[in-house]
Residue, then its C-alpha position, 0 to 999 in steps of 0.5 A: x660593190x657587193x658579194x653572193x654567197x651561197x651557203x647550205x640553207x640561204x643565199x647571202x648579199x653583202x653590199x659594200x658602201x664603197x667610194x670617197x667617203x663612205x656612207x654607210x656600213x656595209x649591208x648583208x642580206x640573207x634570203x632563207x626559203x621562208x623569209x629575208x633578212x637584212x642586217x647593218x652595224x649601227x656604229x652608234x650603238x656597235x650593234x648589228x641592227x636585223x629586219x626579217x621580212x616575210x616572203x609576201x612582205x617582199x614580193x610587196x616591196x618589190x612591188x612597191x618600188x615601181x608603184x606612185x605613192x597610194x595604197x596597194x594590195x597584190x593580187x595572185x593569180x590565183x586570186x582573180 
């Protein structure tokens, strides 16, 4: 399950770790106009633990994710 959220300067994504059992808390992401936060309770510690990616960052992740194992570098468009 997850919810959107639209707030005045980010969109916000919270996944929900739902099922028998959980797994893991809940994850909320909050996408600025210059970067991507991702956000998780540790419950080991009781902190919020928060990863910023930069927005070229995440357009390589995204790329990443449809890509076998090597190394990689994106080029723009404009690059060519």
């Amino acid at each position: 399950m997850f919810t959107i959220e639209h707030d005045f300067d980010a969109t916000v994504v919270t996944l929900v770790d739902e099922g028998e059992t959980p797994l893991q808390e809940d994850v909320t992401i909050t996408a600025f106009e210059e970067c991507v936060t991702v956000e998780q309770l540790d419950p080991r510690t009781d902190r919020v633990q928060k990863v910023t990616f930069s927005m070229a960052q995440l357009q390589e992740l995204a790329a990443a994710l449809d890509l076998p194992e090597g190394v990689y570098r994106l080029r723009m468009e404009s690059d060519e």
